[in-house]
N, C-alpha and C positions, 0 to 999 in steps of 0.2 A: 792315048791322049797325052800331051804335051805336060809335065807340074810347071808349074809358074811360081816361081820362089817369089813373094815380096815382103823377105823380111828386108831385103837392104834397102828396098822402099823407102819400108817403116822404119827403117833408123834412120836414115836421112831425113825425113820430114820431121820425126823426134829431135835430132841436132837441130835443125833448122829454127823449129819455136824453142828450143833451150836460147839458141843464139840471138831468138829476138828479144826475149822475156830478159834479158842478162843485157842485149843491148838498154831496153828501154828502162831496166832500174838503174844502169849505168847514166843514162843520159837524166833522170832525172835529177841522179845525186848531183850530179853537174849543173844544174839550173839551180838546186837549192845554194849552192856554194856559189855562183856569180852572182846572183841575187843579195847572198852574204856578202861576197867584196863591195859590189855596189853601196850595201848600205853603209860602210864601213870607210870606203873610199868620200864620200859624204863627208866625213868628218874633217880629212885631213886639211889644214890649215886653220881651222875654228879653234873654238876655244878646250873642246875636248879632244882635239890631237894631245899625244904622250909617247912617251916611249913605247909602253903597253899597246895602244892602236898600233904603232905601227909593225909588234910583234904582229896583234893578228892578224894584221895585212898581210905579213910576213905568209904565217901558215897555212891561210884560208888561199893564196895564192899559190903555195907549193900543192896545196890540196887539189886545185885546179885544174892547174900544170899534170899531177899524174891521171889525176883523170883522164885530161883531156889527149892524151896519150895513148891512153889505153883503149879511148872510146875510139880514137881516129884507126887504130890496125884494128880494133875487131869491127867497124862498117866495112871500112874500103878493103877487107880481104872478101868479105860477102859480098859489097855489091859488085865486087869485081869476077863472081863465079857466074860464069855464063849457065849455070845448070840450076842456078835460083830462082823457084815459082812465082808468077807474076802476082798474087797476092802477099806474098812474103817479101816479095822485091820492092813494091810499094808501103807498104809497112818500113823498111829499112833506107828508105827514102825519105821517108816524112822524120825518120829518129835524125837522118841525113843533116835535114833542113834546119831542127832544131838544135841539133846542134853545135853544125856552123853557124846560127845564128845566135847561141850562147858564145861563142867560141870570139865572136866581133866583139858582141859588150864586153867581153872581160878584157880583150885587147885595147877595147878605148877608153876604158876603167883603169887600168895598168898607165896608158899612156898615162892620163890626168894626175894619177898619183907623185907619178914619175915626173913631169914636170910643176906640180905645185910644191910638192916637197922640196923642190930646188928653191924656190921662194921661197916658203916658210918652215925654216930651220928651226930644229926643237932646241940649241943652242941660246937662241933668241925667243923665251914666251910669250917674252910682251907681244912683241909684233903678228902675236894670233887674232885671227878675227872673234868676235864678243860675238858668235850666234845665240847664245841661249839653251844652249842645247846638253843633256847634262848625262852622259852613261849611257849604259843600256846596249853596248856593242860587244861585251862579250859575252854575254848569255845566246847573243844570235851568232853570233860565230862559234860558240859551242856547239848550239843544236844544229848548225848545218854541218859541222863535223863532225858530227857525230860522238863529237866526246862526251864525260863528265863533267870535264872544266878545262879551260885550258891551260901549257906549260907556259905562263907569262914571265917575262924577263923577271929575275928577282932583285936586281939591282933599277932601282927607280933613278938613279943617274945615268945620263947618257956616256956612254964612254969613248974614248976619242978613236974617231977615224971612223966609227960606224955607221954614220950618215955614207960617207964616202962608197962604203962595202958596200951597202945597200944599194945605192945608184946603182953602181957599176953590176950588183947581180941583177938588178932590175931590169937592165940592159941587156943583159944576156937574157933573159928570159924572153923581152919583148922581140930581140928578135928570134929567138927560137919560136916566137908564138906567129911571127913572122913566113917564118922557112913551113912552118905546119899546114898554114894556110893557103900559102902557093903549093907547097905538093897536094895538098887534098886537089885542088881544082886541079891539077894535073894526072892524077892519080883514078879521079873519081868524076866521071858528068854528069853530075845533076842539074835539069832546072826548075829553078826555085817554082818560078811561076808557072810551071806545068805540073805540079806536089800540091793535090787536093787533100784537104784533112777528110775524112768521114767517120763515121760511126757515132757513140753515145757522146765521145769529146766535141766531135763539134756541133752537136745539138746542145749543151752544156753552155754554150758562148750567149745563148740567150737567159738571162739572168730571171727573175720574178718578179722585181723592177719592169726589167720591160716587156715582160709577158703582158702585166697592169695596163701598160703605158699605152702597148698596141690593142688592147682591148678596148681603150677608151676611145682609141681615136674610131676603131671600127665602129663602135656604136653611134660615135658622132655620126658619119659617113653614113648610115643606114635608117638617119632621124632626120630628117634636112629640116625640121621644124624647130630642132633641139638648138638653145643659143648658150655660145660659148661663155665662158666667162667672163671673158674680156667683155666681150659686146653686151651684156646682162649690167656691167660696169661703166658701159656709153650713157647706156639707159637713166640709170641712175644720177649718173653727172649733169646729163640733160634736163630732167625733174628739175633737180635743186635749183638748178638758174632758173628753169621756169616760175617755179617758187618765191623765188629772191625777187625774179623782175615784178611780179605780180603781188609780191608785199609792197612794194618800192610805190607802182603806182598808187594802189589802193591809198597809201598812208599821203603821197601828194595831193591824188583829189580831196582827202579830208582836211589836209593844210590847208589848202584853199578854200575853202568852202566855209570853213572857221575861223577865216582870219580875216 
């Protein structure tokens, strides 16, 4: 009788979940940090732009940048293995999707920066917008980097030509984030809209809120006797004028009659 060795099976199918597990904490730290720039990109031009904002735009964006580096060779050498199980393949698909779809906001997050900062020069404070809005961006750019705190500029004056630097790497980046984007779709085919979410995540999307919500309406829908509130509020408005009209005469017949 034949032995059937599967150990090299089993370490392939053990690489394989190592590779998704290490994808998807990869891919989420990447969501928490565009999320970060987003809220942070928010600010630039208000009245809480500074030097300081736009160090951590600085970091929270090199942060992103390596990620997103790291996450684009370890999918597209997976999904590029013809010998990938069609449950793992679908899994590495959906990290796929997510994260070309983080991968666009933080590219149209970058652009916005990149062109508003051209208009609102930290040289010039006045000319910031008065939003109202007061701190609180770097305690979230902490926790999404995962630091203690961040290395913020220690000089609170701008010093000269830094603005400049900044564009200009700003630019190299976007288009490096540029060139990223075209090789994945060249590199990798996915379609987006053929990428089903399933399992506990996407029964998750239904909130408690609207568990409530469609509970209410099924019960409507199974009372046909039961009236809405609105229409419980028709009722009501109808009474009162009845009311009204029905004082109105009463008290003219009495005019007349006494007078």
């Amino acid at each position: 009788m034949p032995l059937v060795n599967n150990k090299v099976g089993d370490d392939c199918t053990l690489g394989t979940d190592k590779a998704l597990v290490d994808g998807k904490a990869q891919v989420d730290s990447l969501i928490k940090v565009v999320a970060c720039y987003r809220h942070l990109a928010s600010c630039v031009g208000g009245c809480t732009d500074s030097l300081q904002l736009r160090d951590e735009l600085r970091q929270t964006r090199e942060k992103a940048l390596k990620l997103s580096v790291s996450i684009c060779n370890h999918l597209t050498s997976h999904l590029r293995n013809k010998s990938l199980p069609e449950g793992q393949r679908k899994e590495m698909e959906l990290l796929w999707v997510a994260f070309s779809s983080s991968l666009e906001l933080l590219h149209v997050d970058m652009c916005k920066v990149f062109n508003i900062s051209d208009i609102f020069s930290l040289a010039n404070t006045d000319a910031l917008v008065q939003t109202g809005l007061q701190g609180g961006g770097s305690e979230v750019a902490a926790r999404a980097l995962s630091l203690p705190d961040l290395n913020l500029a220690p000089n609170p004056t701008l010093p000269a030509g830094l603005e400049s630097q900044e564009r200009s790497t700003m630019e190299q980046e976007i288009s490096q984030m540029d060139h990223m984007i075209d090789d994945m779709e060249m590199k990798v085919n996915v379609m987006r809209w053929m990428v089903e979410s399933h399992g506990s995540q996407h029964a998750e999307v239904l909130s408690s809120s609207d568990s409530a919500s469609l509970a209410l309406l099924s019960v409507d829908e199974e009372q046909p006797g039961h009236q809405p509130p609105c229409q419980r509020s028709h009722i009501h408005v109808l009474v009162l004028l009845f009311a009204v009209v029905l004082v109105a005469a009463t008290l003219s017949v009495c005019i007349i009659f006494f007078t």
